[in-house]
N, C-alpha and C positions, 0 to 999 in steps of 0.2 A: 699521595692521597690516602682518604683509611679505604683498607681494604672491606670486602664484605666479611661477615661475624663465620666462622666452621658452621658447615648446613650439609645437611645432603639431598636429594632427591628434590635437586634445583635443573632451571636449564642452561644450556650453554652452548652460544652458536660463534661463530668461527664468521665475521663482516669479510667483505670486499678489498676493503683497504688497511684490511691487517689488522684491527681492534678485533677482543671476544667479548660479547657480553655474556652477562651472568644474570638472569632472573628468578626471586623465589626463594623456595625449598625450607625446608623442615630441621627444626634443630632443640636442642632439652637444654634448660637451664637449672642449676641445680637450685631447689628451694634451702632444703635444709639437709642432715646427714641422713633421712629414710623417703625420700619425696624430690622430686624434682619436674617441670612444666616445660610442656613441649610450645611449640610456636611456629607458625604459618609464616613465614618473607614473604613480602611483595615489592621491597627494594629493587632496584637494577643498577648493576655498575657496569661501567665499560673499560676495559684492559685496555691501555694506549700508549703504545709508542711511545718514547721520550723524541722532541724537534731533535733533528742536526744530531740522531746518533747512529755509528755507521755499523757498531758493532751488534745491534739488535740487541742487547743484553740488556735494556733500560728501559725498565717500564711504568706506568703510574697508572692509580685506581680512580676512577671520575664515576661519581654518581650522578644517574642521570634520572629525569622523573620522564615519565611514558603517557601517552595521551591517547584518545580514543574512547572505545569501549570502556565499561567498566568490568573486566574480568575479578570475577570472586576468588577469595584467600582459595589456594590450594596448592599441593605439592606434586610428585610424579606426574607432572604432566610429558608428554611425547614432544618433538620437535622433529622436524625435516625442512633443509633449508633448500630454498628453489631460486634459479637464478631470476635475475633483478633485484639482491639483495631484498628478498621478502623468504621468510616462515611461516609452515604451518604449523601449531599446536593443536592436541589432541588429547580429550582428559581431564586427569588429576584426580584426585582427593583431598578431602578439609576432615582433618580428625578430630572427632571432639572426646574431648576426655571427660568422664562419669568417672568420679572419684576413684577407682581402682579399674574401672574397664576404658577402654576405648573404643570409640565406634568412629564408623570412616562413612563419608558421604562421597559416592564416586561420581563422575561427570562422562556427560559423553559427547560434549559441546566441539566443533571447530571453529579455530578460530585464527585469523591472519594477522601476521605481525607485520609492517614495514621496515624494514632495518635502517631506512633512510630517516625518515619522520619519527622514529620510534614512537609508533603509532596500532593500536588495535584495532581489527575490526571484527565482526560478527562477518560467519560464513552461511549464508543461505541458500539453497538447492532448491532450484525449480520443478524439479520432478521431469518425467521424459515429455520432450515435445510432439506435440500432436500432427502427423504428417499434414504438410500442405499448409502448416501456419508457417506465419511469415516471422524470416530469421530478424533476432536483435541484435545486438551488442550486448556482453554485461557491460551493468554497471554500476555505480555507488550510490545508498540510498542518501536523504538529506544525511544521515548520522556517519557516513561515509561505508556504511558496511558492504560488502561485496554481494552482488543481490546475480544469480546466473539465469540465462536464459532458455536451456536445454540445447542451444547450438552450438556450432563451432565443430572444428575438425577433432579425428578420433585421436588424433597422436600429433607426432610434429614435434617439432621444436619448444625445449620449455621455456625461452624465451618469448613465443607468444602467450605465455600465461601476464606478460603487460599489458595484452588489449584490454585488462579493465579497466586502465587507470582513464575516464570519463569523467571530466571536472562536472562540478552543479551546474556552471554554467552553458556545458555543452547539454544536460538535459533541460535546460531552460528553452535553448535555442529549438528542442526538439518540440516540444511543447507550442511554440511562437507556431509554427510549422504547420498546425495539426489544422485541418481545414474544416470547418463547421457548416452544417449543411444551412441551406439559405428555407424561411419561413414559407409555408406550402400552403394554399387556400384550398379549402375543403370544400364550401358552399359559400355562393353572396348572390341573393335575392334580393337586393337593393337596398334593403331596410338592414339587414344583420349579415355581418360577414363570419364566417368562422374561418382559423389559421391553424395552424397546426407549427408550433417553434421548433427548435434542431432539438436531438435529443443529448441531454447532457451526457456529457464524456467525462469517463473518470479520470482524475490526475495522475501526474506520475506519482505525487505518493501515495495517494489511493492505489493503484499497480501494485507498488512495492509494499505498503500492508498487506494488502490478499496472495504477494508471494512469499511473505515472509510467515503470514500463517500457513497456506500452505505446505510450505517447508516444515513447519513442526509435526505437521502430518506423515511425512514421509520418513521411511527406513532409515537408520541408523545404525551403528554400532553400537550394541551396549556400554553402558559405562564401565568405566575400566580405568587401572594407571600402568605405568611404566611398559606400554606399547610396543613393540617395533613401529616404526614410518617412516616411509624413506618414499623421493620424489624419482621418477624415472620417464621419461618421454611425456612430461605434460602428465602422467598420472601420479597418482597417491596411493599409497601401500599404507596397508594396517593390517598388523600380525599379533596376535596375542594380546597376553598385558595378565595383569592380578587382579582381584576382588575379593572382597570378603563377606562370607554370610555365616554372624556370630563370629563363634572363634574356629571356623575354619577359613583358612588363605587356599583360594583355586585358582590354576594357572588354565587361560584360556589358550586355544589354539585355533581358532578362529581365525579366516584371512579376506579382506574384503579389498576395495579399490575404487577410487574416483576421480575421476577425469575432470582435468582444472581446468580445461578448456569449455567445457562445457559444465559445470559444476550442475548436472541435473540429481545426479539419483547414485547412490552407494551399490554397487555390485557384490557379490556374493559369491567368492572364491570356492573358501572353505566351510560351510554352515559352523554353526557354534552348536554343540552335540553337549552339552552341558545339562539337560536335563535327563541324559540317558547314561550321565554316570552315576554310583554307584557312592555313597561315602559309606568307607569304612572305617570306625572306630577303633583307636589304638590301642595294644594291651598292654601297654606300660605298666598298667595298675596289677592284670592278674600276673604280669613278670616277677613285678616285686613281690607280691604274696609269694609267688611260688621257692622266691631266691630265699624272702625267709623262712619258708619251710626246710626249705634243701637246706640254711643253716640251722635250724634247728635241731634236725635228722643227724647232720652230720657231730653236730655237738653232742648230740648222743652217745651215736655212736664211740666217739672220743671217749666219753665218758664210761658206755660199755669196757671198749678196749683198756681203759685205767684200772676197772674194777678186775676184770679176766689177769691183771699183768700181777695187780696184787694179790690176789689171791694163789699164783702162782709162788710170789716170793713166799707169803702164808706159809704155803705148804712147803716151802724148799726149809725155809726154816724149821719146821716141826720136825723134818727129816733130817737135817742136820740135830736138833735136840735130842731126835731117839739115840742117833749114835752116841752122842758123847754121854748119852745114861746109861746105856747099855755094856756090861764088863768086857772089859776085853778079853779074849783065849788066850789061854797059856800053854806051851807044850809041854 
């Protein structure tokens, strides 16, 4: 098959059953000899085994197209894969380039891959649960996105991070379920009755709106690209990553975490101390001044020492002229 085009700051995860796929990433085409244009991937190919080969050495490139969400052009984005053949992404950046500058728009989005369906979703945090309400299941809104409910266990196994997968149909069923209070008589004086009807109940996707805005409310990690992430007992690790403001590149050190099980709310490791550094400007510019002064000085110098050396010969000469004018003694 054709391969994908030289890119960098793509991802690349390692499947189940021995395929890698490759999504993304950034790469410069040249325009002409003083100019050339960068470009955003959103291709994905998948590395695959050759049938009936024993010796693993035989591979072929298959492009595959990706469904779901619609995730925006962007590069460095983070990856950490969790078993059930699912990832999380974390990030990116979309660079736009202004004739000689470039600016970069960073993200601070999560968002779930399915490695089986090659499939996107939107990750939404329900913020922490309020003691005494009653526990749900996560589950998938109509658009399939991963919508959490603040419960579930602290740790565990990362293979219960599958209790999400809750078809529509199973929240359909839940819905059929939901018992509606029966119409209540208020007053009847034989002539005029008043009732009083059940009170409407909001839907599940009314639910899942109000927790999905809610979710925008809540904490996050700043945006950022090329992350650490890595999954370890049902949580989420995020360490670092870059950004830029103007033309300065800051490396963060920031460490946060979240718990898949419960996908409510982002914790706070290591605070992000970014507002109490310090930037300091570079003196590149007064180095060079000074390098051409120091040669200047020294070409002087040079120049002093040529003048000191001739005037030495000068004189050595003159001294050599008086002898040979001067008579010689005779005894």
């Amino acid at each position: 098959g054709t391969p994908p085009c030289p890119r960098s700051g793509c991802l690349m995860v390692a499947l189940q059953d021995g395929r890698v796929l490759i999504h993304g990433g950034y790469s410069k085409t040249k325009l002409n000899k003083d100019s050339d244009q960068g470009t955003i991937h959103m291709d994905m190919f998948l590395l695959t085994p050759e049938k009936n080969d024993e010796t693993g050495t035989k591979w072929k490139w298959v492009s595959v197209k990706h469904a779901g969400v619609g995730v925006s052009a962007r590069c460095g984005m983070s990856v950490a894969v969790a078993p059930g053949n699912r990832a999380y992404t974390f990030g990116g950046v979309f660079d736009v380039e202004q004739e000689e500058d470039l600016a970069g728009e960073f993200f601070n989005e999560l968002h779930h891959l399915d490695l089986d369906k090659i499939m996107w979703r939107n990750v939404a945090l329900s913020g922490k649960r309020e003691p005494g309400k009653s526990k749900k299941r996560r589950r998938k809104d109509e658009e399939g996105n991963v919508v959490g409910d603040g419960s579930g266990d602290e740790g565990g196994s990362d293979q219960n991070i599958t209790d999400m997968d809750v078809t529509t149909e199973d929240l359909v069923a839940d819905d059929e379920l939901t018992v509606v209070p029966s119409t209540t008589i208020l007053s009847d004086d034989g002539v005029f009755k008043v009732t009083q009807g059940p009170t409407p109940q909001p839907s599940s996707s009314q639910e899942v709106g109000s927790e999905a805005a809610k979710s925008q409310l809540l904490f996050a990690p700043s945006p950022r690209m090329n992350c650490g992430l890595v999954i370890k007992d049902g949580v989420l690790y995020l360490y670092g990553g870059l950004i830029e403001d103007g033309d300065k590149q800051l490396t963060l050190s920031d460490f946060y975490s979240l718990n898949l099980h419960k996908l409510d709310e982002w914790k706070t490791i290591i605070p992000n101390d970014l507002a109490s550094h310090e930037w300091l400007e570079s003196d590149s510019s007064s180095g060079d001044d000074g390098n051409e002064n120091s040669e200047t000085d020294t070409d002087s110098d040079e120049e002093g020492d040529a003048e000191d050396e001739n005037t030495v010969d000068d004189n050595h000469t003159c001294e050599e002229k008086k002898i040979e004018e001067s008579p010689m003694e005779t005894e």
